[in-house]
C-alpha positions, 0 to 999 in steps of 0.5 A, spaced: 497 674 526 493 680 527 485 678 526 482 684 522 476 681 522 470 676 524 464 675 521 459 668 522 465 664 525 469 666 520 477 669 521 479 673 517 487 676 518 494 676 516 500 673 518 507 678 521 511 675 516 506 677 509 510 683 509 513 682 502 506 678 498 503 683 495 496 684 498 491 679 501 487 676 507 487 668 510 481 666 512 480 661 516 473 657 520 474 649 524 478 646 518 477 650 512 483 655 510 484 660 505 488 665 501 485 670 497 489 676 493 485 683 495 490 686 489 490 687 484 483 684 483 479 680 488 482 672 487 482 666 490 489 663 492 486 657 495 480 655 499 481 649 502 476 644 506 471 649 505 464 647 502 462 650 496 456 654 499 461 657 505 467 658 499 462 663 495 459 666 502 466 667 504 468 671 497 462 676 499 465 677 505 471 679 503 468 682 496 463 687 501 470 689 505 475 688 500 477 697 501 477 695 509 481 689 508 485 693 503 486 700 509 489 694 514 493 691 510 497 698 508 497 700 515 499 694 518 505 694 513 506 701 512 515 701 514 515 694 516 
């Protein structure tokens, strides 16, 4: 489970097994979970036991890293 990154208690990161989903992130911080696609466009799969100010906060998180996210995926990936 790789963490690519952490900002404001967030976690964000893949899991190893991934590997054939098309491109997204996890999301995790005390109870909350989530999942958001990275391509082909910036989408929430699920964001679970966040609180509606932590959802929106996450989805500019991720949107002002989304090519970072992106460039670790694919490396991480790449020949798996």
């Amino acid at each position: 489970m790789p963490k690519i990154l952490e900002f404001k208690g967030y976690k964000f990161f893949f899991y190893s097994s991934d590997v054939d989903e098309p491109c997204h992130i996890h999301v995790k911080r005390g109870d909350g979970d989530g999942k958001i696609w990275l391509e082909p466009d910036l989408k929430e799969e699920y964001l679970e036991d966040f609180k509606s100010q932590e959802k929106r906060e996450i989805m500019k998180i991720v949107e002002e890293n989304k090519n970072y996210l992106i460039e670790k995926w694919y490396e991480y990936f790449e020949g798996k």
